[in-house]
BALO-506336 format. One record per residue (C-alpha): x, y, z. Coordinates in pm, whole numbers, plus 50000, padded with zeros to 5 digits. Each point is the difference from the previous one (the first is absolute). Example, Ala and Ser with C-alpha at 12.3 -4.5 7.8 and 13.67 -1.06 7.14 Angstrom:
// BALO-506336
512304955050780 501375034449934 
//
This chain:
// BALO-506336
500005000050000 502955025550075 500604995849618 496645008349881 499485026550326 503325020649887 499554997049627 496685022549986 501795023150231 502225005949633 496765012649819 498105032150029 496445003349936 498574980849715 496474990250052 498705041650026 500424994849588 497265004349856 498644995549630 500244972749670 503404986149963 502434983549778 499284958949936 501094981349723 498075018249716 497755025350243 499875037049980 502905015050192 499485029550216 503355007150162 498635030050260 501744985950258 502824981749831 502165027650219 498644985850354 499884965849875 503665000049887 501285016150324 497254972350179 501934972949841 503585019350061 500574999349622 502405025449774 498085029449945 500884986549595 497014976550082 497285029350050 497184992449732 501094965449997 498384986250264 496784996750163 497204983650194 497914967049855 497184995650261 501574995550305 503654995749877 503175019049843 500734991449632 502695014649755 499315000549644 503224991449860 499835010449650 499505034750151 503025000450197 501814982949709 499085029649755 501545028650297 502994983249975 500084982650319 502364964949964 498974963650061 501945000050317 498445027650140 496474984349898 500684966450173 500745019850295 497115020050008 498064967649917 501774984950357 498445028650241 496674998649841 499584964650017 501345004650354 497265025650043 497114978849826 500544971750245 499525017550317 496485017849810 498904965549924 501064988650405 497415030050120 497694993949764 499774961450107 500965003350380 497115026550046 496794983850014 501744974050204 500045020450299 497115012150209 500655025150263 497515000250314 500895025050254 504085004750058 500054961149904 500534986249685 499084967249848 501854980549711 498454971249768 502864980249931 497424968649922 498745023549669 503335014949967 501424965049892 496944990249798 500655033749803 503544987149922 501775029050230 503724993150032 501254983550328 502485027450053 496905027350001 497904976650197 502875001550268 500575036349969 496585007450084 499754975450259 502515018250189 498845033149920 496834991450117 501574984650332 502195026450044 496625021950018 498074983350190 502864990850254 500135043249979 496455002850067 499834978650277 502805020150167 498445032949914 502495010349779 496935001749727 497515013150224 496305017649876 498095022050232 496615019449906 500685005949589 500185037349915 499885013649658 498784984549661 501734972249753 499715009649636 501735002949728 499105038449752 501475007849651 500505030349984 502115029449673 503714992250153 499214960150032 498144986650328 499325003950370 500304971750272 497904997250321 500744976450264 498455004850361 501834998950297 499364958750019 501304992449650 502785023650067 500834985850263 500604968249825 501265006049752 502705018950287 500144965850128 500684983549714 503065023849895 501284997950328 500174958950046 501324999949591 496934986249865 500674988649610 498665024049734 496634973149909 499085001650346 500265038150024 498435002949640 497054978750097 499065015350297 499835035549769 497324983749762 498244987750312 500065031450162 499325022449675 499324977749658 502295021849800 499484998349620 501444966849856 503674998150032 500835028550222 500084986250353 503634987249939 501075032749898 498185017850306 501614973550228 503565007249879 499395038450012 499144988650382 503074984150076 502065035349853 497735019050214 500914982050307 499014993450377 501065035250108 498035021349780 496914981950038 499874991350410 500375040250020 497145003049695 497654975850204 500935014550343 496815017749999 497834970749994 497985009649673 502244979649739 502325005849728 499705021349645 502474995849739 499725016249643 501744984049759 501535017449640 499994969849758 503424985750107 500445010550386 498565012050280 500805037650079 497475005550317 499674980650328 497705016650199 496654992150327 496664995049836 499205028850317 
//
């Protein structure tokens, strides 16, 4: 899990993208081919090469072929993206195998082998999920009355997040005890049901963020507000 914890910690923001993108034959829209690039920590020679498909990063290599860009440096980009992909397709799977009930959580490791999950993600959530619980127990992860709201707002310079003083406290919790990036990115779509793709994103804008500056954002008991620009977050702030 440290693997798949520290490699998301190497990508920015990519699920705040928003739009039609590049896939095989598709219509390209390279908007945010800037973000995505720097999400992927590409060259900048890769901006309006690459984009999103769905839920995951894809290059369109004849593109980056015709701006010059050599084979070597394709394969390479080719590398981080797939790198990227699989941890997108571990939150996408992991997610609706966890079910969080007050400061507990629960794992279904019975329909998590049926679906085919990995062993080694089975494990990693196992302990994640024991680590938590172990925290919660100890109030380490501890909810009181729940002030604030939990939603998630577009809005002109990307989107807003809303988590009351409970989920923030979690998620708190969960930074804290160095809960994996599915189990952080799965409590965000429980909390908020972000647009397809995006809780991933929102959970590794989380982890830059950090414990400090959201304990003292939550210290007034009404929850946490964080507005988001497409490819960061540049406000931490009480929901007061």
């Amino acid at each position: 899990m440290k693997k798949l914890f520290t490699s998301i910690l190497s990508v920015v923001l990519l699920f705040s993208m928003v739009g039609s993108v590049f896939a095989e034959s598709k219509k390209v829209n390279y908007e945010y081919s800037s973000a995505l690039v720097t999400a992927a920590q590409l060259d900048e020679i890769f901006v309006g090469a690459v984009g999103v498909d769905g839920e995951f990063l894809v290059l369109d290599q004849q593109k980056a072929i015709n701006n010059g860009i050599s084979s070597d440096k394709i394969k390479e980009a080719e590398e981080k993206i797939k790198e990227y992909n699989k941890i997108t397709k571990d939150v996408l799977v992991i997610s609706p195998l966890l079910t969080f009930v007050g400061n507990q959580i629960q794992f279904d490791e019975i329909a998590a082998e049926k679906k085919g999950v990995s062993k080694e993600l089975i494990n990693a959530t196992k302990i994640d999920v024991e680590k938590i619980n172990k925290a919660a127990a100890e109030g380490i992860v501890n909810l009181a009355a729940c002030g604030g709201t939990n939603k998630y707002e577009d809005r002109w310079y990307g989107f807003d997040t809303y988590f009351d003083s409970c989920v923030s406290n979690q998620i708190i919790g969960y930074l804290t005890i160095g809960a994996g990036i599915t189990t952080i990115a799965s409590l965000v779509t429980a909390a908020i049901s972000p647009p397809a793709g995006m809780a991933l994103g929102i959970a590794a804008g989380l982890l830059g963020i950090g414990v400090g500056a959201l304990t003292v954002a939550n210290a007034y008991g009404c929850g946490v507000l964080i507005r988001w620009s497409f490819d960061k977050p540049f406000w931490t702030s009480s929901q007061c």
